[in-house]
N, CA, C and O atoms as a GROMACS GRO file, in nm:
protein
  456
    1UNK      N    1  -3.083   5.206  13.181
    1UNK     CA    2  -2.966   5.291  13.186
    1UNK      C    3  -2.848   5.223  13.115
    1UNK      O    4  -2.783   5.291  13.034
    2UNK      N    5  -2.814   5.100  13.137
    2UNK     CA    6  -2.736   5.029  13.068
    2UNK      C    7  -2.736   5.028  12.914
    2UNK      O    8  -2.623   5.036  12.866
    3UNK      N    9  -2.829   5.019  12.835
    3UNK     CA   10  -2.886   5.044  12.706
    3UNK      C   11  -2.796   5.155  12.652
    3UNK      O   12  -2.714   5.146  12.561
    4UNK      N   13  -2.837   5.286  12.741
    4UNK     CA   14  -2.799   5.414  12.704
    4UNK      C   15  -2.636   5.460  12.753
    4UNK      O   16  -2.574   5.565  12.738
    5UNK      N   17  -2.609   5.359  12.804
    5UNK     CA   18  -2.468   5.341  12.839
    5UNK      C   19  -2.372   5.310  12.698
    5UNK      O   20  -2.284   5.379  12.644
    6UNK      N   21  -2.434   5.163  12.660
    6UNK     CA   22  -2.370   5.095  12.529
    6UNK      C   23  -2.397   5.209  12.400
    6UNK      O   24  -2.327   5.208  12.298
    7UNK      N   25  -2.486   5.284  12.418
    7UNK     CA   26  -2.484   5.337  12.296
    7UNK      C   27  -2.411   5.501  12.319
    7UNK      O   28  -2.383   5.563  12.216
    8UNK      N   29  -2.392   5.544  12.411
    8UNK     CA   30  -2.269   5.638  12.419
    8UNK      C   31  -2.120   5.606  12.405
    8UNK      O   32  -2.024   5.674  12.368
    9UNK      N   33  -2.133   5.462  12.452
    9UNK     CA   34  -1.994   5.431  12.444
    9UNK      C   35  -1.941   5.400  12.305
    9UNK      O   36  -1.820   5.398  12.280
   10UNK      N   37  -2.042   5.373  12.209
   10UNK     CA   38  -2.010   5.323  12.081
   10UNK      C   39  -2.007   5.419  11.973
   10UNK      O   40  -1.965   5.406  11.858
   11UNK      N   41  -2.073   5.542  12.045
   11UNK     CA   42  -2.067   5.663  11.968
   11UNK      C   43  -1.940   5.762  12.031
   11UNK      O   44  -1.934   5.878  11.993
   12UNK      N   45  -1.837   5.705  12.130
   12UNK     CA   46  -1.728   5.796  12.181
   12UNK      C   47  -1.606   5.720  12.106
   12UNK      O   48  -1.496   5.719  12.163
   13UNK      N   49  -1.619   5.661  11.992
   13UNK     CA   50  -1.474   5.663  11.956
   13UNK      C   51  -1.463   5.700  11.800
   13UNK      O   52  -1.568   5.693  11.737
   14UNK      N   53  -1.356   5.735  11.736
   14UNK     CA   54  -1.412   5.799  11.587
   14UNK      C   55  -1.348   5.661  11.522
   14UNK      O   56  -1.298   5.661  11.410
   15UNK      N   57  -1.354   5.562  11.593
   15UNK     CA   58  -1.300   5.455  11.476
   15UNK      C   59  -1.468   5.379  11.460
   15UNK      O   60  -1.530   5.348  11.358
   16UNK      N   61  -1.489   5.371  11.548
   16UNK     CA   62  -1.649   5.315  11.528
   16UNK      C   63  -1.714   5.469  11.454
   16UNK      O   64  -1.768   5.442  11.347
   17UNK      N   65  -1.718   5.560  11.474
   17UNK     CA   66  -1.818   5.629  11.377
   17UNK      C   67  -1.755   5.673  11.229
   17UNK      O   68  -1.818   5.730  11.140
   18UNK      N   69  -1.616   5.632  11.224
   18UNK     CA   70  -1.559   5.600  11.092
   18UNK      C   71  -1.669   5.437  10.977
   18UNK      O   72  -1.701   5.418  10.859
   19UNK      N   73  -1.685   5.363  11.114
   19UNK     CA   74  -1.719   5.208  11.091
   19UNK      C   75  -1.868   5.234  11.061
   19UNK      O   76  -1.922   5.173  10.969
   20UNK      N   77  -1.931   5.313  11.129
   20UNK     CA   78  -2.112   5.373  11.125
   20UNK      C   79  -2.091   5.419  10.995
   20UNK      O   80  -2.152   5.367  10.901
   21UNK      N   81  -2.000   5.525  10.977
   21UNK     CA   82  -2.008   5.615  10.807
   21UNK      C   83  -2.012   5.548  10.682
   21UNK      O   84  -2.036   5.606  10.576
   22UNK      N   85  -1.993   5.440  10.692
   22UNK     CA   86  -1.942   5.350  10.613
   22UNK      C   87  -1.988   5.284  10.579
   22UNK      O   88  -1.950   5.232  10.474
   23UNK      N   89  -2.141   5.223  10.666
   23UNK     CA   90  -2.300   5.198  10.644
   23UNK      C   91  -2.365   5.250  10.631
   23UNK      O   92  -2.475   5.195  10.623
   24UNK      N   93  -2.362   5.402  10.617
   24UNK     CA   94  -2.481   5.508  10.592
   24UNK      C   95  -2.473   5.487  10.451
   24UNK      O   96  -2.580   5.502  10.393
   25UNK      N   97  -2.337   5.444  10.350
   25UNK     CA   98  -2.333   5.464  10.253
   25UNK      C   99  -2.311   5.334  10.174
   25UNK      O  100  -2.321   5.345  10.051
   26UNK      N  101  -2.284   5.218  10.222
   26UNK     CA  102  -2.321   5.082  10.196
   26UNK      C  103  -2.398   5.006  10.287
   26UNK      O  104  -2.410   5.026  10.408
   27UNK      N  105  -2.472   4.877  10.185
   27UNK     CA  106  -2.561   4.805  10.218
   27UNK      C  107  -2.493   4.686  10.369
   27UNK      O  108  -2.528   4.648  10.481
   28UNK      N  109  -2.403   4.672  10.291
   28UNK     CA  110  -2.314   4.567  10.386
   28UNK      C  111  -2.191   4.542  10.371
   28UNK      O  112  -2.148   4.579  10.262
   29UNK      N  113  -2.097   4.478  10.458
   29UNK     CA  114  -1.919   4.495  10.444
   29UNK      C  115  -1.921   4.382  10.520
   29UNK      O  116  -2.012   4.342  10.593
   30UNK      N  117  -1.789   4.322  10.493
   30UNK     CA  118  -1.777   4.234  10.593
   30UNK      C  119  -1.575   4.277  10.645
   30UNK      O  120  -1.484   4.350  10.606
   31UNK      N  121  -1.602   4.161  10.766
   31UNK     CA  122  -1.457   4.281  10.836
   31UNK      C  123  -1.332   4.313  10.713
   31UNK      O  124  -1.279   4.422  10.688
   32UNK      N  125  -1.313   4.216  10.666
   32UNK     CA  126  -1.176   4.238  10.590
   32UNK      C  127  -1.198   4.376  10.516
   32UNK      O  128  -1.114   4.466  10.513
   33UNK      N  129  -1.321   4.380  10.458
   33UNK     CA  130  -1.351   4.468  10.374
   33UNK      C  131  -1.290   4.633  10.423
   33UNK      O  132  -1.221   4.716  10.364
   34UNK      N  133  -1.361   4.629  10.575
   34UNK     CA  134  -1.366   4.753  10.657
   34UNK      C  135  -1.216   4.762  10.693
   34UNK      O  136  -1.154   4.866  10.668
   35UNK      N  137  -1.164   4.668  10.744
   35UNK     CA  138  -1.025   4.693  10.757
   35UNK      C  139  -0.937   4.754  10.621
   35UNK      O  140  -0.851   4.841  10.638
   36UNK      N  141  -0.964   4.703  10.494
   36UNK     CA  142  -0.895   4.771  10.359
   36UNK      C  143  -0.917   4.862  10.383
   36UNK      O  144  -0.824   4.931  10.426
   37UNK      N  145  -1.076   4.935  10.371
   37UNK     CA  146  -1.094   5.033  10.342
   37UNK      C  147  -1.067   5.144  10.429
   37UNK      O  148  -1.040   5.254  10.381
   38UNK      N  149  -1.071   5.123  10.567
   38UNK     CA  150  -1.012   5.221  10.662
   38UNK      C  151  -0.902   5.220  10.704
   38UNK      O  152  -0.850   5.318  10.758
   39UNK      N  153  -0.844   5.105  10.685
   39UNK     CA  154  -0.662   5.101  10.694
   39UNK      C  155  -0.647   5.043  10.805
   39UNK      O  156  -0.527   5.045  10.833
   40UNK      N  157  -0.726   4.976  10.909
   40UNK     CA  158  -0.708   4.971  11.046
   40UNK      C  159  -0.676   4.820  11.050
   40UNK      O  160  -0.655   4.766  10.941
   41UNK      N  161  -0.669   4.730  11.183
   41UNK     CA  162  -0.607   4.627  11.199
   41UNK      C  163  -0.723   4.548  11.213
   41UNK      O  164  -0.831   4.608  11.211
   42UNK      N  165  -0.722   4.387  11.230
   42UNK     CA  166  -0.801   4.268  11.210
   42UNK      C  167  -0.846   4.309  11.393
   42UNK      O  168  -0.969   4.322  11.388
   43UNK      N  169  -0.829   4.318  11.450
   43UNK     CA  170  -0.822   4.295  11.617
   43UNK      C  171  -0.884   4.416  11.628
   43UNK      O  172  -0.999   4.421  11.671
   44UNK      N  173  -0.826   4.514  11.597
   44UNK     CA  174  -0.933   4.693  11.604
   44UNK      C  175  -1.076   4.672  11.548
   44UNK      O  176  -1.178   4.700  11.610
   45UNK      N  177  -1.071   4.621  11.428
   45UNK     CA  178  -1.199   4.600  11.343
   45UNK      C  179  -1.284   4.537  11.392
   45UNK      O  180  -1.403   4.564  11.373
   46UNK      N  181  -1.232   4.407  11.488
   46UNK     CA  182  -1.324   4.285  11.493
   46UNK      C  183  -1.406   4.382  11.670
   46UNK      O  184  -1.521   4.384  11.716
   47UNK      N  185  -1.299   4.434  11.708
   47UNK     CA  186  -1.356   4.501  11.877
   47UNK      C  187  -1.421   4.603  11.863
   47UNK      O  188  -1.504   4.627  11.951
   48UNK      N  189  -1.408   4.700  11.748
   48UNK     CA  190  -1.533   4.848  11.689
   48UNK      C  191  -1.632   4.689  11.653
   48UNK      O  192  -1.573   4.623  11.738
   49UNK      N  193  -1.682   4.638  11.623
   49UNK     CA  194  -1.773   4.586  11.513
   49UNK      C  195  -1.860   4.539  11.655
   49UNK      O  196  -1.972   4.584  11.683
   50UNK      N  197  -1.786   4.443  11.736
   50UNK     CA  198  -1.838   4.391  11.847
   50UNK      C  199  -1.930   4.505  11.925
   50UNK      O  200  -2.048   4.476  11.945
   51UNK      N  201  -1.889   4.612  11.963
   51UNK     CA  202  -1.896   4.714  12.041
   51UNK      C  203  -2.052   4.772  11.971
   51UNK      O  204  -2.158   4.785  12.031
   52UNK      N  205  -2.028   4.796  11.850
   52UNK     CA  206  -2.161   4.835  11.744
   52UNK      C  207  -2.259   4.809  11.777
   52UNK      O  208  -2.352   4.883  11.812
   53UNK      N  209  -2.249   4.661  11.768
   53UNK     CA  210  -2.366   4.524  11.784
   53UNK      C  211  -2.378   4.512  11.887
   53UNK      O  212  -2.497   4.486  11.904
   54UNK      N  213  -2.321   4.515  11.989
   54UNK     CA  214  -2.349   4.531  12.118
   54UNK      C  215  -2.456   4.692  12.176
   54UNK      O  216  -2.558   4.712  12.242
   55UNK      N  217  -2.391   4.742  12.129
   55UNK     CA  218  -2.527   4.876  12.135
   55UNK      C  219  -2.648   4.874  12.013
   55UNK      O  220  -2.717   4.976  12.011
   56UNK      N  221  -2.668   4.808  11.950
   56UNK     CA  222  -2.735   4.772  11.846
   56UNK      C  223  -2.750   4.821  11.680
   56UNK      O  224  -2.840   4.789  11.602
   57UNK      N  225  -2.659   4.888  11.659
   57UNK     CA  226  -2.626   4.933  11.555
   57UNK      C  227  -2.596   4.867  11.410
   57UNK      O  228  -2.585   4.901  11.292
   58UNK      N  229  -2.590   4.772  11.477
   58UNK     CA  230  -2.516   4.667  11.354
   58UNK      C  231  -2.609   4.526  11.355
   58UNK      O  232  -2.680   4.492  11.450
   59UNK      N  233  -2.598   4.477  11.272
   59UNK     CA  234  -2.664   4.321  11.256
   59UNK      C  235  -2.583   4.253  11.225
   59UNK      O  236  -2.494   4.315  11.166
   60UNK      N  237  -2.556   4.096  11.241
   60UNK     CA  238  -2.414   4.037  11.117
   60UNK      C  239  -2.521   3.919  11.090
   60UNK      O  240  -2.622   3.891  11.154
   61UNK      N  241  -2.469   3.864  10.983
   61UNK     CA  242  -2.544   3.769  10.892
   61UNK      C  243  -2.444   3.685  10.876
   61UNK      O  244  -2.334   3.742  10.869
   62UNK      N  245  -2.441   3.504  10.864
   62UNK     CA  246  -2.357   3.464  10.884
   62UNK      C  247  -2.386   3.405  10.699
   62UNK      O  248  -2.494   3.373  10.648
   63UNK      N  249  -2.243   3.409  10.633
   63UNK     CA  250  -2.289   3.335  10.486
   63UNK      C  251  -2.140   3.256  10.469
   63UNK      O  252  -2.030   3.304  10.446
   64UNK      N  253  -2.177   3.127  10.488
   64UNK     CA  254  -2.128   3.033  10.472
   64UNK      C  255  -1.999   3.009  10.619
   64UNK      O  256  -2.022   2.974  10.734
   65UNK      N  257  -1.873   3.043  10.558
   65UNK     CA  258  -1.796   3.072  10.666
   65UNK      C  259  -1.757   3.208  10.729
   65UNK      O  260  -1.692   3.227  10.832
   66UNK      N  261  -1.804   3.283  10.658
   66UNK     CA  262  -1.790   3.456  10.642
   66UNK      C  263  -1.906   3.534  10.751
   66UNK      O  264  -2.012   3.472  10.740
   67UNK      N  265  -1.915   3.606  10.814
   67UNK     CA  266  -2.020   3.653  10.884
   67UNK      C  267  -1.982   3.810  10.791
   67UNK      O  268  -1.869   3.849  10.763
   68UNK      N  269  -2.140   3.894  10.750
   68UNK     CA  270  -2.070   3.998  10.683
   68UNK      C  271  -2.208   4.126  10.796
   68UNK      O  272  -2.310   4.087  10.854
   69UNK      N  273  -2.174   4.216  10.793
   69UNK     CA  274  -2.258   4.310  10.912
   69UNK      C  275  -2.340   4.439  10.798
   69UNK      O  276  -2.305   4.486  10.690
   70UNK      N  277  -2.417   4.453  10.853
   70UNK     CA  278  -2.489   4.580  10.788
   70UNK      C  279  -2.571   4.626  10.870
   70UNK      O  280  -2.619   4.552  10.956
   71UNK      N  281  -2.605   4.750  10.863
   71UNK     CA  282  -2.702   4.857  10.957
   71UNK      C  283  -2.817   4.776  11.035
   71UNK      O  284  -2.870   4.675  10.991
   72UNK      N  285  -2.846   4.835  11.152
   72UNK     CA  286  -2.936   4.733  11.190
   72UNK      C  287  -3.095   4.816  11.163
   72UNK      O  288  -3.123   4.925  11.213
   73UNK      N  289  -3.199   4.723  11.059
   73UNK     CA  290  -3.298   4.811  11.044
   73UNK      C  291  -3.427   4.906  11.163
   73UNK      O  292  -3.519   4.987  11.150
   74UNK      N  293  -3.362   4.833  11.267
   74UNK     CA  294  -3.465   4.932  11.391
   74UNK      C  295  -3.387   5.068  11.399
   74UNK      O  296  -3.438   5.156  11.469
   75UNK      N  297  -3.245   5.100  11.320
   75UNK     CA  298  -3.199   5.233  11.353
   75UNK      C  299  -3.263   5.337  11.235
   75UNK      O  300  -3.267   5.338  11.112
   76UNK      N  301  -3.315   5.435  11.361
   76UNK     CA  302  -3.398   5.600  11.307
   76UNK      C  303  -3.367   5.622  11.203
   76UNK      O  304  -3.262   5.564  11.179
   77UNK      N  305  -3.410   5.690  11.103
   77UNK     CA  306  -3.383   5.722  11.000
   77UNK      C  307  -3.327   5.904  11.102
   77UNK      O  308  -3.234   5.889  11.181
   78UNK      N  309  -3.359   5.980  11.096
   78UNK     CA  310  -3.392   6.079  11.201
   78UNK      C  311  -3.227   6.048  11.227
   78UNK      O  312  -3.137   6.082  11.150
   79UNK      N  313  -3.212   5.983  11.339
   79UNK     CA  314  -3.088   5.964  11.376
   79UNK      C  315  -2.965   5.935  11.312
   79UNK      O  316  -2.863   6.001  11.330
   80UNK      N  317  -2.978   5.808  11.218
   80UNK     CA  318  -2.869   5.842  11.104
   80UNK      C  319  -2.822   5.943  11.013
   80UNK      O  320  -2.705   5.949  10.977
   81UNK      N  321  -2.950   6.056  10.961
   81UNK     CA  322  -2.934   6.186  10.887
   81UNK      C  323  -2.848   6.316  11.006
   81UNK      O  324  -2.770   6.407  10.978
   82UNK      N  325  -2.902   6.274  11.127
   82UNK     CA  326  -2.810   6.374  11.232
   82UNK      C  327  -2.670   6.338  11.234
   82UNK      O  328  -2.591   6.432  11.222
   83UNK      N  329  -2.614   6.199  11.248
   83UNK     CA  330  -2.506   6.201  11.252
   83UNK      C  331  -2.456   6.215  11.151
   83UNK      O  332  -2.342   6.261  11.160
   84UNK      N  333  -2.499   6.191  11.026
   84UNK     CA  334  -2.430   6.206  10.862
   84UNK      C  335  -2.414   6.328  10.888
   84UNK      O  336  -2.294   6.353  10.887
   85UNK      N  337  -2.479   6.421  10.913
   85UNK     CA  338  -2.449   6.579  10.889
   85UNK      C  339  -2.359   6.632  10.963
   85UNK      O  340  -2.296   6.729  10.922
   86UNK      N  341  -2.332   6.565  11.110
   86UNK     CA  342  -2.228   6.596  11.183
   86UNK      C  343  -2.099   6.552  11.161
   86UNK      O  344  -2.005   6.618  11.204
   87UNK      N  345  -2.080   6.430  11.089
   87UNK     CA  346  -1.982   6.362  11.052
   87UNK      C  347  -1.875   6.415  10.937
   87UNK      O  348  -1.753   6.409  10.924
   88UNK      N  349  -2.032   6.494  10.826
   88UNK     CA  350  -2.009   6.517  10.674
   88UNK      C  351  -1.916   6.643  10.704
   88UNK      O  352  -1.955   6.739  10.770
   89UNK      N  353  -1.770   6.628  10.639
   89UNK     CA  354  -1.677   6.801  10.664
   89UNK      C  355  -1.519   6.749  10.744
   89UNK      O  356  -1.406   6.798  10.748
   90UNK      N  357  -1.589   6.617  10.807
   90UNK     CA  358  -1.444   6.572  10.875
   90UNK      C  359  -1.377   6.516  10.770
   90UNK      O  360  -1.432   6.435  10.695
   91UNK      N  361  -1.222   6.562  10.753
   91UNK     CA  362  -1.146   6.531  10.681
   91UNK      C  363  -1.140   6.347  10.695
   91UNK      O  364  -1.174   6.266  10.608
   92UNK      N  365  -1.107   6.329  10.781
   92UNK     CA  366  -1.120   6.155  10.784
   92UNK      C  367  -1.194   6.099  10.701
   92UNK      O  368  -1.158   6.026  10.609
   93UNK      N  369  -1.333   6.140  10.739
   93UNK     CA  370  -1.457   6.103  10.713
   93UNK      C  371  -1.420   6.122  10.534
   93UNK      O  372  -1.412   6.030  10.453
   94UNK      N  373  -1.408   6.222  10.517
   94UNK     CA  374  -1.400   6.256  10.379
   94UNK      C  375  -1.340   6.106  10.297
   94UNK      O  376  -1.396   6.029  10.220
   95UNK      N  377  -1.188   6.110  10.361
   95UNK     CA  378  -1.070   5.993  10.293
   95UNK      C  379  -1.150   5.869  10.256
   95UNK      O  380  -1.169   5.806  10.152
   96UNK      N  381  -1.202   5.854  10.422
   96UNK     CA  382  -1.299   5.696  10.408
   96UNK      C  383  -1.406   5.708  10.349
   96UNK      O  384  -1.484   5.617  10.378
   97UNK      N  385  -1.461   5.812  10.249
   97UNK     CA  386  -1.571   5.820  10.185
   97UNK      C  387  -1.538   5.786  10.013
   97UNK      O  388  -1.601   5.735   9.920
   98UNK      N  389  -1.383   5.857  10.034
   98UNK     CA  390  -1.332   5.764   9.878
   98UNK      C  391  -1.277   5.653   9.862
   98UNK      O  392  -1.269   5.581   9.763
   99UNK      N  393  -1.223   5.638  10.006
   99UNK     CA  394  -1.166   5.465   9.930
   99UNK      C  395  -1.319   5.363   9.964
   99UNK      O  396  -1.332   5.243   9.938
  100UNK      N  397  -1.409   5.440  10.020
  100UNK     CA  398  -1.514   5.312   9.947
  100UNK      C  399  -1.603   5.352   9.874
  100UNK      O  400  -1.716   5.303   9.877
  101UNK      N  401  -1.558   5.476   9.770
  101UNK     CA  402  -1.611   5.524   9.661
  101UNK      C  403  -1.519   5.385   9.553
  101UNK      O  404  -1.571   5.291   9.493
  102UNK      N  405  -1.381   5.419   9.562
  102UNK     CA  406  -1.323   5.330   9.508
  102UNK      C  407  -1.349   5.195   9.523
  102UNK      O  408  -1.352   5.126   9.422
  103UNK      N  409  -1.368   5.148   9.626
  103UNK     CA  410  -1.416   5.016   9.621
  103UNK      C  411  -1.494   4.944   9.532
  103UNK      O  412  -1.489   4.841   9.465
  104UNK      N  413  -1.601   5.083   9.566
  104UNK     CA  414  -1.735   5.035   9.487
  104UNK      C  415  -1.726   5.026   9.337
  104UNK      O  416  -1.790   4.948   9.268
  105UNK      N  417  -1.653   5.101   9.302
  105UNK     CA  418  -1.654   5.135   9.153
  105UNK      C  419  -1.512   5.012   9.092
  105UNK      O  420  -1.517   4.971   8.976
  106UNK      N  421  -1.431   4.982   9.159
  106UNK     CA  422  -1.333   4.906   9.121
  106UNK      C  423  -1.402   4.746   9.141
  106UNK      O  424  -1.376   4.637   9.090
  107UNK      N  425  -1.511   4.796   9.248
  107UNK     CA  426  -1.543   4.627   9.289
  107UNK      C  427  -1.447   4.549   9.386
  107UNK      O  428  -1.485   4.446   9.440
  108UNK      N  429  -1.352   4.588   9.403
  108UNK     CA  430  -1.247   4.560   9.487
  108UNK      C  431  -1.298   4.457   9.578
  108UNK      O  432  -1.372   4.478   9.675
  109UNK      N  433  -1.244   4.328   9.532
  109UNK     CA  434  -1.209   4.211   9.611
  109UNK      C  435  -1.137   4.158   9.721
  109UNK      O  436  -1.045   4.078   9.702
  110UNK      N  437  -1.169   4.192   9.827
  110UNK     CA  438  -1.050   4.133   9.908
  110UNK      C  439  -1.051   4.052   9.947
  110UNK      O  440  -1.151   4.003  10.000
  111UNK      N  441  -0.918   3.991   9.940
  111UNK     CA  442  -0.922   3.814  10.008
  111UNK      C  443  -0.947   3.808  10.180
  111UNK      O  444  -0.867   3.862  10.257
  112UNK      N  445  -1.032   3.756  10.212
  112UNK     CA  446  -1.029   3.723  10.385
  112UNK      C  447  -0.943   3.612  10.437
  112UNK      O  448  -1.003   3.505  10.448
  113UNK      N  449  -0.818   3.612  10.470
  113UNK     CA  450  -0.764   3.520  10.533
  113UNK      C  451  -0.838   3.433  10.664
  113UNK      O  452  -0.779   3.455  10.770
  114UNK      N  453  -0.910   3.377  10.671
  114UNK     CA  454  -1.002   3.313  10.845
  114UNK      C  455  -0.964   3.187  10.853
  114UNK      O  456  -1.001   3.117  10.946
   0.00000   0.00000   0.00000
């Protein structure tokens, strides 16, 4: 029951399924990244990310001094196409779908202060 606890709770806030959308459509981010691109704060970012991984959604990989997170591969395929479709139409969703359109295409570097 606990299991199914963490993973409702990580699916009841739209800053974490802003943070999910954002891996349906990249390989991997690391926080600074997610914070540019969604506009949100170092402390918001780092507690959605925790919360993720804690229901299992997320993986982090540690490279060098940097830990960077990406999808975790035991998640459904099935299940990720349901929420993309529910997600796909929200204006939010939309915004944060171009600035890491932009990212990608600018390459956009951001410095991590740690």
């Amino acid at each position: 029951m606990r299991e199914l606890e963490k993973i409702f709770k990580a699916l009841s806030d739209k800053v974490r399924l802003r943070i999910l959308n954002l891996f349906f459509n990249i390989e991997k981010l690391y926080p600074c990244e997610i914070e540019s691109i969604l506009n949100i704060s170092q402390t918001r970012t780092s507690r959605n990310i925790n919360i993720l991984l804690d229901a299992g959604f997320l993986k982090q990989k540690r490279e060098g001094k940097y830990i960077s997170y990406s999808l975790n591969d035991a998640l459904d395929d099935g299940f990720k196409n349901f929420l993309m479709a529910k997600l796909n139409g929200i204006e939010q969703i939309k915004e944060d779908l171009k600035n890491l359109e932009k990212f990608k295409k600018e390459k956009l570097k951001v410095v991590c202060n740690k």
